[in-house]
C-alpha positions in Angstrom: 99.9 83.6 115.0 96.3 84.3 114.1 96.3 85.8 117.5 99.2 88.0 117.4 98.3 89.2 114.1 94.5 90.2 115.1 95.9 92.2 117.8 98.5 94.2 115.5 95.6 94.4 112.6 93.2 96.2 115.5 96.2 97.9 116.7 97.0 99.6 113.6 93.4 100.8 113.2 93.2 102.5 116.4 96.9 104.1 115.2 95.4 105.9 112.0 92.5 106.6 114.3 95.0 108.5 116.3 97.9 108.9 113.7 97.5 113.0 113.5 97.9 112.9 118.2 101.0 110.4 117.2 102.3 113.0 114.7 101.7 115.6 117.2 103.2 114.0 119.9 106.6 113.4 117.9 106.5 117.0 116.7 106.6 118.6 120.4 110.1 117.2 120.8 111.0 119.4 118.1 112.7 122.9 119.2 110.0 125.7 119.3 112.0 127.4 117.5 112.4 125.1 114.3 109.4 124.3 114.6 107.6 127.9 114.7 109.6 128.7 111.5 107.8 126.3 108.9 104.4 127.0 110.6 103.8 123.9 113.1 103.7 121.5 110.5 105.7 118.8 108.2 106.5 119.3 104.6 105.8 116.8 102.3 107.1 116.4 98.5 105.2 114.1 96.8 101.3 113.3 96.6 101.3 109.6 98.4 103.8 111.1 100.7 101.1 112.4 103.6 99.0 108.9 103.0 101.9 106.9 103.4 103.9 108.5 105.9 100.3 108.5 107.9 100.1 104.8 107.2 103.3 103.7 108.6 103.0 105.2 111.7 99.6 103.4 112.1 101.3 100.2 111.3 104.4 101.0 113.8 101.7 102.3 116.3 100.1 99.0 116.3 102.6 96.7 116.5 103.7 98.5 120.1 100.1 98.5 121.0 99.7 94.8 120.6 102.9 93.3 122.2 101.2 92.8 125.2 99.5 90.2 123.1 102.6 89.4 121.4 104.5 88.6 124.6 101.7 87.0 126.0 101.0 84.4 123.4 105.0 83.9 123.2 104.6 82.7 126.8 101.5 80.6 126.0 103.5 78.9 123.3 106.2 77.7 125.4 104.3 76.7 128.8 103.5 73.3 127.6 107.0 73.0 126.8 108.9 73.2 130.6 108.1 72.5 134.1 105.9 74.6 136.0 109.1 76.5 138.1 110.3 77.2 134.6 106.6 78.0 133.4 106.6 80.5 136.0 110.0 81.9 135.5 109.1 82.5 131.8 105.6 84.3 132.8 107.5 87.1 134.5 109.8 87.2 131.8 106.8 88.0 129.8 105.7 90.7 131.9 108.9 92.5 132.9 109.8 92.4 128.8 106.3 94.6 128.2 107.4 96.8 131.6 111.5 97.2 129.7 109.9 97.8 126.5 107.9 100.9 127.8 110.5 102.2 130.2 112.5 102.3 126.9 109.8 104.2 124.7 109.2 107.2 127.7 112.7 107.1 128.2 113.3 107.6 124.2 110.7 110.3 124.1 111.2 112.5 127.3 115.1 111.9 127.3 116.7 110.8 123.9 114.6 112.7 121.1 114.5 116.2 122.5 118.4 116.0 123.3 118.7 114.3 119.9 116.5 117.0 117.8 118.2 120.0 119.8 121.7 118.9 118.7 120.9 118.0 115.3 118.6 121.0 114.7 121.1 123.8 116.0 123.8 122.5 114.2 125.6 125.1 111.8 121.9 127.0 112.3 124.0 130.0 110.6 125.0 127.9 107.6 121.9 125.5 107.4 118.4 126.1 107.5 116.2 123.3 109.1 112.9 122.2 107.2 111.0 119.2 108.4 110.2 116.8 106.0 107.3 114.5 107.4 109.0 110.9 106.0 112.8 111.7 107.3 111.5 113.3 110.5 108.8 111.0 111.6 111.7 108.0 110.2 114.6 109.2 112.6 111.8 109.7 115.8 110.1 106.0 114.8 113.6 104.4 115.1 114.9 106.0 118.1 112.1 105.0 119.9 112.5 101.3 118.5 115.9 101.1 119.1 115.3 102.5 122.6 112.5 99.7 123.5 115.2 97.0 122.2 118.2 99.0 124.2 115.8 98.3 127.7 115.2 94.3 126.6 119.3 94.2 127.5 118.6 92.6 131.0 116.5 89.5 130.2 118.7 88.9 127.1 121.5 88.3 129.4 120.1 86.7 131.8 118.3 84.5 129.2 121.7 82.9 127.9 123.0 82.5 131.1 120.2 80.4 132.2 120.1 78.4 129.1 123.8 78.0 130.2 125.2 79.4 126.9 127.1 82.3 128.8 128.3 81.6 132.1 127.8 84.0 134.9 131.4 84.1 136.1 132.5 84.1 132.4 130.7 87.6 132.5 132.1 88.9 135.7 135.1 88.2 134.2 135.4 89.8 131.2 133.5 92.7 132.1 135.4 95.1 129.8 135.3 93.2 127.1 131.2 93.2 127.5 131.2 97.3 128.0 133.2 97.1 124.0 130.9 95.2 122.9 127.9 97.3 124.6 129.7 100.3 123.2 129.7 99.0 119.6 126.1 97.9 119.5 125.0 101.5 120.6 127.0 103.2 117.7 125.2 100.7 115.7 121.8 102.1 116.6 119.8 104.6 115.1 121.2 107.9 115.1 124.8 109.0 114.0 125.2 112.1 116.3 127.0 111.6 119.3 124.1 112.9 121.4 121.7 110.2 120.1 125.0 107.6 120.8 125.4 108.8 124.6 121.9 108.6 125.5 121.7 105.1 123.5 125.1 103.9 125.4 124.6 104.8 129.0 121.2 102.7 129.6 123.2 100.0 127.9 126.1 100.1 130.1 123.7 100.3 133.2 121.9 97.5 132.7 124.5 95.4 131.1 126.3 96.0 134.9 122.5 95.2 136.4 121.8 92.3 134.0 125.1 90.4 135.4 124.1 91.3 139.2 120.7 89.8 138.5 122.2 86.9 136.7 124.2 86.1 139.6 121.5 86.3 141.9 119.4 84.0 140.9 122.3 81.1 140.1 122.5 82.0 143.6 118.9 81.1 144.5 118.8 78.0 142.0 121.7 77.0 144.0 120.1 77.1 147.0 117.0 75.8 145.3 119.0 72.3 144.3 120.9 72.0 148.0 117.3 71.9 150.1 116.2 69.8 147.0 118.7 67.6 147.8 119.0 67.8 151.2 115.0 66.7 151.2 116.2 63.8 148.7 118.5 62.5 151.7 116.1 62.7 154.2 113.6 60.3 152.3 
């Protein structure tokens, strides 16, 4: 714990080291156009508004910086617990959750936001006119990204429960559809209400719920063949 929070308190400090390049980065998946209008910058209402918005973003920042650390002490915590196969199983769990977690934050930023921003943005621009206020702005990009990150974890979810023999493999095969519904109704649950924001949430989801069940099958396949030579040594002795 002492750990984990160490590496999100120095996390957050290099964030508001770097919160105005954060900023930046967010604003350049703004519409030139949009953004030209108001003068390349965010408008704030109230005095705190510019600290606190600033502040945030560290905080957010940081925690994404240090879940490397995170991760890795999760895995430390549970090592003692299992047998080294499982030990090592859990290890590249670990590592591929970090690897998801930052496919889903480029994929958020490069794919989602400016799709997102351009919809939302040229909507009614003839009846509405777009000004950027830092809080809302830097809100809706913060939790896209998030929500992104969490979309990506998808795989080792399911192939978490189905290891721990809650869900069983087949029982997904089976009801396939019924898994797309649900995968469906958690992406209109995510951040962002406009069905741009909703496609670009649901098709990773669909993709790699369909990959999380071949991957799931897979390896019951190897632990399968894992038990039969175990066994099959077992006779031999």
């Amino acid at each position: 714990m002492f750990v984990c929070l160490g590496a999100v308190v120095i996390g957050c400090v290099i964030g508001y080291v770097l919160h105005t390049h954060i900023i930046g980065w967010f604003m350049q998946t703004v519409p030139n156009d949009v953004l030209k209008a108001q003068g390349d910058t965010l408008l704030t209402f109230t005095p705190a508004e510019s600290f606190l918005t600033s502040l945030w973003i560290s905080i957010y920042f940081g925690i994404v910086l240090a879940l490397p650390v995170i991760f890795w002490q999760v895995w430390q915590f549970f090592v003692p617990a299992v047998d080294k196969a499982h030990a090592k199983l859990i290890k590249y769990f670990v590592f591929l959750a970090w690897v998801l977690a930052v496919v889903g934050l480029v994929f958020g930023y490069f794919i989602v936001l400016p799709a997102a921003l351009k919809f939302l943005l040229g909507f009614d621009s003839d009846t509405f006119s777009n000004n950027l206020q830092a809080k809302p702005f830097l809100t809706f990009c913060t939790h896209v990204e998030l929500a992104m990150a969490a979309v990506w974890e998808l795989p080792l979810f399911v192939v978490a429960l189905t290891r721990l023999g809650i869900i069983k493999t087949s029982s997904l095969r089976k009801n396939r559809r019924l898994g797309y519904f649900l995968v469906v109704c958690l992406a209109v649950a995510l951040p962002g209400v406009d069905p741009v924001t909703v496609f670009f949430e649901t098709l990773p989801l669909v993709i790699l719920f369909e990959c999380s069940i071949w991957l799931s099958v897979l390896l019951d396949r190897r632990s399968a063949r894992m038990q039969r030579s175990r066994g099959g040594a077992a006779v031999e002795t």
